[in-house]
C-alpha positions in Angstrom: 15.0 10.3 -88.7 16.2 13.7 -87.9 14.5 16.6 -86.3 15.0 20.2 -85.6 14.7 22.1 -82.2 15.0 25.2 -81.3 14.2 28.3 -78.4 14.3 31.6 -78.2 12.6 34.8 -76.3 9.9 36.7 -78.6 7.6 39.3 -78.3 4.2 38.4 -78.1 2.7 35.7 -80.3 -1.0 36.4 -79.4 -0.7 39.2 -82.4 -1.9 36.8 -85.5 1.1 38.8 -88.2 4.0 38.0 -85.6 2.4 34.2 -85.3 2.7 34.2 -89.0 6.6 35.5 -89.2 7.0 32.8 -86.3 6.0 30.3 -88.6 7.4 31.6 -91.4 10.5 31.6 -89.3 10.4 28.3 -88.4 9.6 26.9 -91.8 12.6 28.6 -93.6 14.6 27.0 -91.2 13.2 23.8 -91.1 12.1 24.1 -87.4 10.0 21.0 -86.5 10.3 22.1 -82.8 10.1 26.0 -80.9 10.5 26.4 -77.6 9.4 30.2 -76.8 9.8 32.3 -73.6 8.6 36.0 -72.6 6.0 36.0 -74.9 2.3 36.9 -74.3 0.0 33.8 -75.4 -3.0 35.0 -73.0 -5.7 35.0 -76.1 -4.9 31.4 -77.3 -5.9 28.1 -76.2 -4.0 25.6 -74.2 -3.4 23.8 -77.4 -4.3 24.8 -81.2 -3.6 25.5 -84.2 -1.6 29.1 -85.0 -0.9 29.0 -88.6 0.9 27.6 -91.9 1.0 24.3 -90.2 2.1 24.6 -86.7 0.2 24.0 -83.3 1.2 25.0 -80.1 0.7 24.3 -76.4 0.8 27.2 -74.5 1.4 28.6 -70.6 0.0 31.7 -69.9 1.9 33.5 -66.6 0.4 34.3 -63.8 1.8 37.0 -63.0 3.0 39.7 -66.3 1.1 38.7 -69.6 4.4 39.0 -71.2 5.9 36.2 -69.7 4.4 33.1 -71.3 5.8 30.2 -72.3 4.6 27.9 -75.4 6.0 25.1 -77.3 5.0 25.9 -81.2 5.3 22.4 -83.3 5.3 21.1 -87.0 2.3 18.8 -88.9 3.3 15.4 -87.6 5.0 16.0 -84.4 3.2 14.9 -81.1 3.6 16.1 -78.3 2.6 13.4 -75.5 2.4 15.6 -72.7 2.6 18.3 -70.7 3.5 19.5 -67.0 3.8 22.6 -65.5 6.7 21.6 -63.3 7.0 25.5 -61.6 5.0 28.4 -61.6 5.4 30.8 -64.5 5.7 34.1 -62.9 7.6 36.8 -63.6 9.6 38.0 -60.9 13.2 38.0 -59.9 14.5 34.7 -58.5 11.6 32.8 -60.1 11.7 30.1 -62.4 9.5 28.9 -65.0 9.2 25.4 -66.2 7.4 23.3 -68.4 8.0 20.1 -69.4 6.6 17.9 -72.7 7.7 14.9 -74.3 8.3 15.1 -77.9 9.8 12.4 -80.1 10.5 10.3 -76.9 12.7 13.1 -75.5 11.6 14.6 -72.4 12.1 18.6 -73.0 11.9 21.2 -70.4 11.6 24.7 -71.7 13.3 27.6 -68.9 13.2 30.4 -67.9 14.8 31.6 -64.8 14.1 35.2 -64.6 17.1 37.4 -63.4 18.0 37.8 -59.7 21.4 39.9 -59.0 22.2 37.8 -55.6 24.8 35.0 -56.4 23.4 32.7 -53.5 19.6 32.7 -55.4 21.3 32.3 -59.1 23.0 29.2 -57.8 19.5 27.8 -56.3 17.7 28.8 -59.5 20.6 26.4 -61.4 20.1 24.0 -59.0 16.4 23.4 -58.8 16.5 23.6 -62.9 19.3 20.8 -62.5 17.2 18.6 -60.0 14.7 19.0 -62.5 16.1 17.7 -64.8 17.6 14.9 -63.5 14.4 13.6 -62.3 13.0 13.5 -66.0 15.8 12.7 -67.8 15.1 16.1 -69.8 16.9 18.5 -71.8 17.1 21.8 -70.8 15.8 24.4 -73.3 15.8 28.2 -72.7 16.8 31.7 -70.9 19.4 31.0 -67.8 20.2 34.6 -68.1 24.1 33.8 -67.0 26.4 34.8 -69.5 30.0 33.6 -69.8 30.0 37.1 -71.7 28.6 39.3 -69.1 31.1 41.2 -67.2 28.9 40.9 -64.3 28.0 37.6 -64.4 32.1 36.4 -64.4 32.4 38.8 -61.2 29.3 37.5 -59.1 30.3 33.9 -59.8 27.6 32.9 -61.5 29.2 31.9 -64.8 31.2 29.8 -62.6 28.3 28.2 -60.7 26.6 27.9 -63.9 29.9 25.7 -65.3 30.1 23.8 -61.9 26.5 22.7 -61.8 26.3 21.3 -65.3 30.0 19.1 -64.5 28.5 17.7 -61.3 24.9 17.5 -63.3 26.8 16.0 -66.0 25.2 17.9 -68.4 26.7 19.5 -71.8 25.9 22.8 -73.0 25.8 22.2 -76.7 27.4 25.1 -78.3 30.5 23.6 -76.6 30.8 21.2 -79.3 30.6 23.1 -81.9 33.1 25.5 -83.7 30.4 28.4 -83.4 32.2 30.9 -81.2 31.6 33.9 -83.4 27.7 33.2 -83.5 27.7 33.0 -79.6 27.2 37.0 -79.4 24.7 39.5 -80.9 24.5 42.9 -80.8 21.4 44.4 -81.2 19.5 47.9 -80.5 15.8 47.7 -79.7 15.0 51.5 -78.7 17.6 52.6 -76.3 18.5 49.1 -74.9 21.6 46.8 -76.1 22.1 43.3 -75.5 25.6 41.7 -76.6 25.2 38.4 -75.0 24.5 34.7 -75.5 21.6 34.0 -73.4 19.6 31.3 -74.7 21.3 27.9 -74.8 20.1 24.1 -75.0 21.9 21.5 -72.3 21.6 18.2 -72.7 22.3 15.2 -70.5 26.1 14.4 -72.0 24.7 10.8 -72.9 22.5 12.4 -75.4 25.5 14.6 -77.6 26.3 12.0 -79.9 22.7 12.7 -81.2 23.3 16.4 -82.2 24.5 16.1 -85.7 24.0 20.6 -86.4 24.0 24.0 -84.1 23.3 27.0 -85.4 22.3 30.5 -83.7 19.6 32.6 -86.1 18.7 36.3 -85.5 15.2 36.4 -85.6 13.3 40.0 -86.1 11.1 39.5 -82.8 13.8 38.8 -80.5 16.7 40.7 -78.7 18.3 37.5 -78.3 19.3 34.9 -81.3 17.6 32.0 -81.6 19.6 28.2 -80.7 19.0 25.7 -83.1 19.9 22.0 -83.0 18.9 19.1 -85.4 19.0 15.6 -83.6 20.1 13.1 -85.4 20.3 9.0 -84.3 22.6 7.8 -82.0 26.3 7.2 -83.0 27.3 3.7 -83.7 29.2 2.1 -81.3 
C-alpha cells in the first residue's frame, strides 16, 4: 500500500489556527507523513494529538524556540520510535537530527543550519551521511546547499554536496523526476527573497524504485516549498 511523505520549514505550529492550515495542508494533499523544521513546538507535548486527525512527536530546541523539529502524522500511521540522534540547536555549523521509524522505513528528519566556511559544510554533509548509513535512513529536510545559489556553486559546497551522496550512494529524488521547473520558488516575506530549492528528500539508491510521485507544493507558512513523495512497493524484478 502506498503512502505519502513530505518536509518542509514552517513558522510556528504551537499557534492552534496555523496547526489547523497544517493539517488542512496535509489533508488536501493526501499527506500521511510531515516532516517539519524551524518551527516553534515549545507549548506541545512530546507526542499528541494537534488536530483534524493528525498526531505529532515533537523536539523542542535547545537553544532558539523557533528551531523545533516535529514529525506531524495521519490516523493509522505508527510511529515506532524516536531518537534524538544530534542536538537541536540553532547555530551555525550545527545540525539537527531526529530519527523515527515509520512504516518500517527508518526516517531522519535535518536540519543543518547554515555555516559560510566550505570545510564545516562538508563535515555537516558528512556526519548527516554517517548517519545515515548507520540506520539505513532516509534523509528528510533543510541542507541549505543549493545547486541554485550562486554562492553555494562558488564555495564548493554544491559540489561536496553531489560528491558525498555518489560515495554515500545516495539519490536525491527530484533527480528522477522531470520537475525541473518546480525546483525554484520565488517568494517575498517582508523584505527578504528566497529563490531556491532548499528542502529535498535523499534516499539510499536501493530504495528509488519505491518512489512512484514527486511533487513540490507552496505552502502559505513557509518561504520554502514543500517536497512531497508517495512510496509505492518495490518494482518487480
Amino acid at each position: 500500500m502506498s503512502f505519502r511523505v513530505a518536509t518542509l520549514n514552517t513558522l510556528s505550529i504551537a499557534v492552534l489556527r496555523r496547526r489547523i492550515q497544517l493539517c488542512c495542508f496535509l489533508k488536501e494533499h493526501g499527506i500521511d507523513i510531515c516532516f517539519l523544521r524551524e518551527t516553534n513546538v515549545i507549548t506541545l507535548d512530546k507526542e499528541r494529538d494537534i488536530c483534524h486527525g493528525y498526531s505529532a512527536v515533537v523536539v523542542p530546541s535547545t537553544t532558539t524556540v523557533g528551531s523545533g523539529l516535529a514529525c506531524v502524522f495521519a490516523a493509522g500511521v505508527v510511529v515506532h520510535r524516536q531518537q534524538i540522534l544530534w542536538p537541536v540547536s540553532y547555530q551555525p555549523g550545527k545540525v539537527a537530527v531526529i530519527n523515527l521509524t515509520v512504516r518500517g522505513y527508518s526516517m531522519m528528519c535535518v536540519n543543518a543550519h547554515v555555516s559560510h566556511a566550505t570545510e564545516e559544510r562538508c563535515r555537516q554533509l558528512q556526519i548527516i551521511a554517517s548517519l545515515a548509513r548507520e540506520e539505513g535512513a532516509w534523509i528528510l529536510g533543510d541542507l541549505n546547499i543549493s545547486e541554485e545559489s550562486a554562492k553555494d556553486l562558488a564555495s564548493g559546497s554544491a559540489k561536496a554536496l553531489a560528491e558525498l551522496l555518489d560515495q554515500a550512494d545516495f539519490v536525491d529524488v527530484a533527480t528522477f523526476f522531470d520537475a525541473a521547473l518546480e525546483h525554484t520558488r520565488v517568494v517575498t516575506i517582508g523584505s527578504r527573497v528566497d529563490a531556491r530549492r532548499l528542502d529535498r528528500i535523499l534516499l539510499p539508491s536501493v530504495f528509488c524504485d519505491r518512489v512512484i510521485h514527486y511533487q513540490t507544493i507552496d505552502y502559505v507558512y513557509s518561504d520554502h516549498r514543500a517536497i512531497l513523495i508517495q512510496v509505492g512497493d518495490p518494482a518487480p524484478t
